[in-house]
Residue frames relative to the residue before (quaternion, step in Angstrom):
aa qw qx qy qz dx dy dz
X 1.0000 0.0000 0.0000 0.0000 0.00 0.00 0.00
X 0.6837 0.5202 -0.3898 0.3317 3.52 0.87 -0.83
X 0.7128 0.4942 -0.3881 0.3114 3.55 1.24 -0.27
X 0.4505 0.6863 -0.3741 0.4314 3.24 1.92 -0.30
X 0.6761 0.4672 -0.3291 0.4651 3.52 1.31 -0.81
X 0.5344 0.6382 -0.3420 0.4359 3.71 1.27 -0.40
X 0.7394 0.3417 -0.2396 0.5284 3.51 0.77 -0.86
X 0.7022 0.3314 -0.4015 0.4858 3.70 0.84 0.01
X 0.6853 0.2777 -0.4501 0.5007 3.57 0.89 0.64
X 0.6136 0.3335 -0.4783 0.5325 3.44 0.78 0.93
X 0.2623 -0.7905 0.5356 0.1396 3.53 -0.38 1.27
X 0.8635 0.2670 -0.3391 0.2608 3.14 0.92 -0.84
X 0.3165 0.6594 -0.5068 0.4562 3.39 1.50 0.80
X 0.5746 0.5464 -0.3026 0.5288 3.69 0.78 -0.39
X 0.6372 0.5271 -0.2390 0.5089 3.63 0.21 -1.02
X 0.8149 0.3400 -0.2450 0.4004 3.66 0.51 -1.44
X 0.5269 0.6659 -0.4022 0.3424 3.54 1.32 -0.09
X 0.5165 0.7790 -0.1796 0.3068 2.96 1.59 -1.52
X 0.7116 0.5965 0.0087 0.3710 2.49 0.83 -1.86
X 0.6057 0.5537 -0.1101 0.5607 3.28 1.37 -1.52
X 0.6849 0.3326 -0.2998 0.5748 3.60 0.85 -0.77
X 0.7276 0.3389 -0.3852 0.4554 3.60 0.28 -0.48
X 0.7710 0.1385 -0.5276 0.3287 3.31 0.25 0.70
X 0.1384 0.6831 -0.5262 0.4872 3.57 1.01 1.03
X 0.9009 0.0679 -0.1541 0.4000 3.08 0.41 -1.13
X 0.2553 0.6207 -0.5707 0.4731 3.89 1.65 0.60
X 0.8204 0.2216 -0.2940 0.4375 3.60 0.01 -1.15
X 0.6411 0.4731 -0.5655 0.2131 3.78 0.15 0.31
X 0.4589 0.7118 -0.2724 0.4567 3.19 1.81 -0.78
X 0.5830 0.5717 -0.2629 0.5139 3.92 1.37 -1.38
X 0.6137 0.6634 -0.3432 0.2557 3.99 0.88 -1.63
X 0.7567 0.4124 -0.2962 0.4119 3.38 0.43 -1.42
X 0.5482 0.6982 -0.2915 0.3563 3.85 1.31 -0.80
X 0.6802 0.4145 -0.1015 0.5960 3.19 1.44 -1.89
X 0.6537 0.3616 -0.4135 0.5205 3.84 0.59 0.07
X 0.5218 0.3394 -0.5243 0.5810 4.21 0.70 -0.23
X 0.7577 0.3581 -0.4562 0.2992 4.11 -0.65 -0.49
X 0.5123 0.5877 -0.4831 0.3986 3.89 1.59 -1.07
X 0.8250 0.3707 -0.3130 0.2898 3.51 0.22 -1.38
X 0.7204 -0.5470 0.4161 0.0925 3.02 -1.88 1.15
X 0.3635 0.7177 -0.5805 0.1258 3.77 -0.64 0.19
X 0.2150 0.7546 -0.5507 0.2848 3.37 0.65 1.73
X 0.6470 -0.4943 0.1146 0.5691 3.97 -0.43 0.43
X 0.4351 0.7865 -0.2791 0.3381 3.61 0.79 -0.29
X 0.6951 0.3465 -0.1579 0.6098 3.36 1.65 -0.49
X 0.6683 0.4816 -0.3994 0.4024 3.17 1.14 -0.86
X 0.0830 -0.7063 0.7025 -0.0284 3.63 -1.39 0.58
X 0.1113 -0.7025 0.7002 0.0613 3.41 -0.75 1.21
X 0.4406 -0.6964 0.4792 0.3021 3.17 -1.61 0.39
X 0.7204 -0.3778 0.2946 0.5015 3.62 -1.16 0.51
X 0.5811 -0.5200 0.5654 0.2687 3.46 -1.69 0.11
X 0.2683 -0.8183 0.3827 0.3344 3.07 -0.75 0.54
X 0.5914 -0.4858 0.4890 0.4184 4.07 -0.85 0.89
X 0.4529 -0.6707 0.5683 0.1486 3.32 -1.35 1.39
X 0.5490 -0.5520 0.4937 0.3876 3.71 -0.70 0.15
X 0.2150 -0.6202 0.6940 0.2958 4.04 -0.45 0.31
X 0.2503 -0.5295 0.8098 -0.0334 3.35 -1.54 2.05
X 0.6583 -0.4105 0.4934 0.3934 2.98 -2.11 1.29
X 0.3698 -0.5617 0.7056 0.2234 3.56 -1.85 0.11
X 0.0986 -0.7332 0.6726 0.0138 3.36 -0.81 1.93
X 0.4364 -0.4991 0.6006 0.4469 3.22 -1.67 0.04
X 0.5686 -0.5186 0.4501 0.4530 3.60 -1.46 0.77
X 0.7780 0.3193 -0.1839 0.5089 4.03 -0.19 -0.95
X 0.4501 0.4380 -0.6784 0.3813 3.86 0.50 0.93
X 0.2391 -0.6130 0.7442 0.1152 3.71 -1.38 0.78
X 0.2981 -0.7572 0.4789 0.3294 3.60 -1.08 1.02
X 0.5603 -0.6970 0.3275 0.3050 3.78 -0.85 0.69
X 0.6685 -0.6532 0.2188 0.2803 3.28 -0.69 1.31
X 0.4256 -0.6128 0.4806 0.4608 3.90 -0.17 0.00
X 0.7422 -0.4176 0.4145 0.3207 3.14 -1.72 0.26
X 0.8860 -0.0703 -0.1228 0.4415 3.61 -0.46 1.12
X 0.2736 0.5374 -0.5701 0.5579 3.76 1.33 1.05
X 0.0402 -0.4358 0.8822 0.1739 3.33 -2.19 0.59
X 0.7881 -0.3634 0.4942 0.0518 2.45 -2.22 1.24
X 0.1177 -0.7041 0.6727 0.1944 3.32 -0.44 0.65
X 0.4945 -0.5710 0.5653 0.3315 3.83 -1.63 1.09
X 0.7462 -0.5115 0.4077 0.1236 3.01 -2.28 0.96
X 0.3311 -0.7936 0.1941 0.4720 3.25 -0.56 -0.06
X 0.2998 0.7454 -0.4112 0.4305 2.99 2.02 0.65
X 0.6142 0.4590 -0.3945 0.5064 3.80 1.04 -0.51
X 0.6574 0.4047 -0.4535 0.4455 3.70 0.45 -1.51
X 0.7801 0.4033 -0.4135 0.2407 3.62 0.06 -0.76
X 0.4011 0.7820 -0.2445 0.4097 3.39 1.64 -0.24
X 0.8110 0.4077 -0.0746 0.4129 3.36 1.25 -1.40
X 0.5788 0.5207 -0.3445 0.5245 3.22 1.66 -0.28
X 0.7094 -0.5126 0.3962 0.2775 2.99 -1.72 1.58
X 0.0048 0.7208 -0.6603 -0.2109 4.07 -0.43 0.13
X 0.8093 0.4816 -0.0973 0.3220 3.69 -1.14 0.55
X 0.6075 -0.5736 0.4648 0.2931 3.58 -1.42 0.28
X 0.3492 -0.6783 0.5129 0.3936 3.27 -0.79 -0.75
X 0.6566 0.3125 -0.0482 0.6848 2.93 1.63 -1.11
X 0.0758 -0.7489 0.6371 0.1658 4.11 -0.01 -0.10
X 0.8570 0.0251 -0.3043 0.4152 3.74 0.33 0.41
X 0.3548 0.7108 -0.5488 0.2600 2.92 0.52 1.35
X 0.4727 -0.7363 0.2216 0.4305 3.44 -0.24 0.79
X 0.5163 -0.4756 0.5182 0.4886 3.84 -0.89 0.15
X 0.6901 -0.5194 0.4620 0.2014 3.24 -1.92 0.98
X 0.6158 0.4876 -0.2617 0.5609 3.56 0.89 -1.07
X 0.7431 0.2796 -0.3057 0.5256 3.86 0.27 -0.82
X 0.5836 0.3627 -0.5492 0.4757 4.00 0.40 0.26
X 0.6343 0.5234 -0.3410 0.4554 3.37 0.38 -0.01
X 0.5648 0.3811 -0.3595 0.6376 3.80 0.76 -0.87
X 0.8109 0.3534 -0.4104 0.2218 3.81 -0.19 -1.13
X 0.5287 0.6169 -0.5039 0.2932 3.67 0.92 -0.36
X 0.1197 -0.8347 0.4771 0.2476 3.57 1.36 -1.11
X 0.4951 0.5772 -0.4433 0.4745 3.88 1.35 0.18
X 0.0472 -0.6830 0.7211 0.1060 3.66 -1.24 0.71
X 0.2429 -0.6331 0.6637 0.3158 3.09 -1.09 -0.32
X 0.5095 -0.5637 0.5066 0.4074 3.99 -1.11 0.73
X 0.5150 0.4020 -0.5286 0.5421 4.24 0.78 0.64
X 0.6502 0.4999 -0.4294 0.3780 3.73 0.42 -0.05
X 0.7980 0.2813 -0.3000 0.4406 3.33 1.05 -0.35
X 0.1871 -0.8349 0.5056 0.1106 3.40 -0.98 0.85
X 0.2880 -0.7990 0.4912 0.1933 3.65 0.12 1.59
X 0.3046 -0.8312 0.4651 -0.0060 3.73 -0.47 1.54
X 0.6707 -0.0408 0.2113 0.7098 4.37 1.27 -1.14
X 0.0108 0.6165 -0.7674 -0.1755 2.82 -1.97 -0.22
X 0.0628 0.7618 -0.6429 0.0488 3.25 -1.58 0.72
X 0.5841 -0.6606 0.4375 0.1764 3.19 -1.55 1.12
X 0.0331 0.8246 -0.5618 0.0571 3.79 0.19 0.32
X 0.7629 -0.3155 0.0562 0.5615 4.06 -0.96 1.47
X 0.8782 -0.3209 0.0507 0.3511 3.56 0.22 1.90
X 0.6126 0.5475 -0.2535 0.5106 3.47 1.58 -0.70
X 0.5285 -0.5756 0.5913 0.1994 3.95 -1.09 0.75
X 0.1965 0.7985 -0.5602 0.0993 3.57 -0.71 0.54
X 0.3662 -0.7509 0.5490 0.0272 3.57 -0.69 1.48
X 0.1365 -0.8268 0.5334 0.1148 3.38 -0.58 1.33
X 0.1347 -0.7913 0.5951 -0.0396 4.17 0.28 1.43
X 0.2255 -0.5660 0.7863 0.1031 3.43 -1.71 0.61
X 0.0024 0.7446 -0.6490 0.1560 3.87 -0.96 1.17
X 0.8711 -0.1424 0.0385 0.4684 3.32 0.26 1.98
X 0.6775 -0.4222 0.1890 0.5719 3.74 0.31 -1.03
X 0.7749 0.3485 -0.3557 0.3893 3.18 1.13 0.04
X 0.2063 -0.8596 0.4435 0.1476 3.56 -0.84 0.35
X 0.0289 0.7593 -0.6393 0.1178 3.95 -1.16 -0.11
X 0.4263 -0.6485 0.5793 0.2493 3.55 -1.18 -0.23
X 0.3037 -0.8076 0.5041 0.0387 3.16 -1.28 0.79
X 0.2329 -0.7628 0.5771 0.1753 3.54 -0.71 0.71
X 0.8152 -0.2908 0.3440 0.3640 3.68 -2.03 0.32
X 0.4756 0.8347 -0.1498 0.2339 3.98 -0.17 0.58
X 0.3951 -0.5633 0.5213 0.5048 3.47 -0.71 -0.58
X 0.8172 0.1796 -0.0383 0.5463 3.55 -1.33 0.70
X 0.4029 -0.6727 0.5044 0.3616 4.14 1.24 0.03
X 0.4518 0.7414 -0.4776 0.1343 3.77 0.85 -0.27
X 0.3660 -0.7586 0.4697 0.2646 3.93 -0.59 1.02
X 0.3289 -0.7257 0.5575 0.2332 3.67 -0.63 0.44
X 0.8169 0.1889 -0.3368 0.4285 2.75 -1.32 1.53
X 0.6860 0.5230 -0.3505 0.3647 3.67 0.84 -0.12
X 0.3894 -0.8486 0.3172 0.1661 3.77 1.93 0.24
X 0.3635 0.7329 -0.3991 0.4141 2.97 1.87 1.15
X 0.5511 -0.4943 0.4845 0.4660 3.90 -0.83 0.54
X 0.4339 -0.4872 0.6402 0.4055 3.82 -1.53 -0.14
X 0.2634 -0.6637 0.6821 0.1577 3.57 -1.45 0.44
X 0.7184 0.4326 -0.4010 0.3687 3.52 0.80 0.31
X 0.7751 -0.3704 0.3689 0.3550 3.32 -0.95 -0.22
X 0.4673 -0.6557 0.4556 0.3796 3.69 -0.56 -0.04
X 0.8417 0.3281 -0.1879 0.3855 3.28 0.84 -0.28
X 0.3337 0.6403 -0.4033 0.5622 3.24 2.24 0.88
X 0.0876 -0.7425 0.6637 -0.0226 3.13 -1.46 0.59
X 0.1509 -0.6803 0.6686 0.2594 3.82 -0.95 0.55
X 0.1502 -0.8388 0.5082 0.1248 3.53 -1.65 0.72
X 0.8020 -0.1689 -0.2325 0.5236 2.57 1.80 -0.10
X 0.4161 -0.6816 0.5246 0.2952 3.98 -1.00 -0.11
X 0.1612 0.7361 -0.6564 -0.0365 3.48 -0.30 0.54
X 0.3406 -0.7817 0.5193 0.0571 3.31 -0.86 1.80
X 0.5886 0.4708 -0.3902 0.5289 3.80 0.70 -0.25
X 0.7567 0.1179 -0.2894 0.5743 3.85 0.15 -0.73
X 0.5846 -0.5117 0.5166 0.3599 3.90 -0.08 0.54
X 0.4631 0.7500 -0.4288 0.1981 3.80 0.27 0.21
X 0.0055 0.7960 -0.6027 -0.0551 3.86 -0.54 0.62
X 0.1022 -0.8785 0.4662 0.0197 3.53 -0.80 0.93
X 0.2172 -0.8921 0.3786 0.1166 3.59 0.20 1.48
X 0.2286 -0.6750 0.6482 0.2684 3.71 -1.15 -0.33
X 0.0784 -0.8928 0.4391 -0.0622 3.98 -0.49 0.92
X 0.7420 -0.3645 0.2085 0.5226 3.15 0.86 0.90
X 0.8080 -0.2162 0.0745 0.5430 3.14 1.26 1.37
X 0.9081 0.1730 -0.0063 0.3814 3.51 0.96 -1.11
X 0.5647 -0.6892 0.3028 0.3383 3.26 -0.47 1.57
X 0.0903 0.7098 -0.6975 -0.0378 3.57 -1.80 0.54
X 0.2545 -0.6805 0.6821 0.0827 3.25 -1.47 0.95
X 0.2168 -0.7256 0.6523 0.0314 2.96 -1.94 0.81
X 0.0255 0.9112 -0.3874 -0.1378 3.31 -0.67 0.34
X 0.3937 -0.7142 0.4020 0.4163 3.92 0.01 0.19
């Protein structure tokens, strides 16, 4: 006991132990840090392991094909399938079928065949077939619906005037002269 009573009446013998232990323990805390930067891991350690040895594969000729089994046909190459398809036009400037048809821009009211009508966010709309292509038409020039960013399917010089959506009715203007449809 008497030395326990020595070191608490010598503060600064106390103090310098402290000290001593805290850096005892500064530099064990430092060790594991300074032993991850000491160690090496430059190419000199690394070692890869050997490749592995390919299996030796029978030696084919390149152009032997292997012969088909007993009742199988062969299915064709794709040097044949592409072989058999048609390549080309007959004509190359003849016009497509679809653009002689857009360019004439003339229907006749027998080209169109007035198919439904339906009401869509309050507006009347006329569902028409014009030739091969079809869509629906709205109140207008050319029947074209605003806002939906569709081509016109009529003519330029058609006009819808009106939709009547209860009796199925569509009523055109043609180049001056009235036509009705009915469903």
């Amino acid at each position: 006991m008497a030395s326990s009573r020595d070191n608490a009446s010598n503060p600064s013998r106390v103090s310098g132990s402290r000290r001593a232990c805290l850096g005892w323990l500064s530099r064990l805390a430092l060790l594991p840090a300074l032993t991850a930067c000491a160690s090496s891991s430059g190419p000199e350690t690394i070692t890869l392991p050997p490749p592995n040895p390919k299996p030796a594969a029978a030696e084919k000729p390149a152009g032997a094909e292997p012969a088909p089994a007993a009742g199988f046909t062969p299915l064709p190459t794709p040097q044949e399938v592409v072989a058999a398809l048609p390549t080309g036009r007959l004509d190359p400037f003849a016009p497509l079928p679809q653009a002689k048809a857009a360019a004439s821009g003339r229907a006749s009211a027998g080209d169109l065949r007035f198919t439904g009508v339906i009401r869509s966010a309050g507006q009347a709309q006329a569902l028409v077939q014009v030739g091969d292509q079809s869509g629906s038409v709205c109140v207008g020039r050319r029947g074209v619906c605003v806002g939906s960013g569709l081509p016109a399917l009529l003519p330029a010089d058609w006009s819808v005037t009106s939709i009547d959506v209860a009796s199925g009715r569509l009523v055109l203007n043609q180049a001056g002269q009235r036509r009705v449809f009915n469903l």
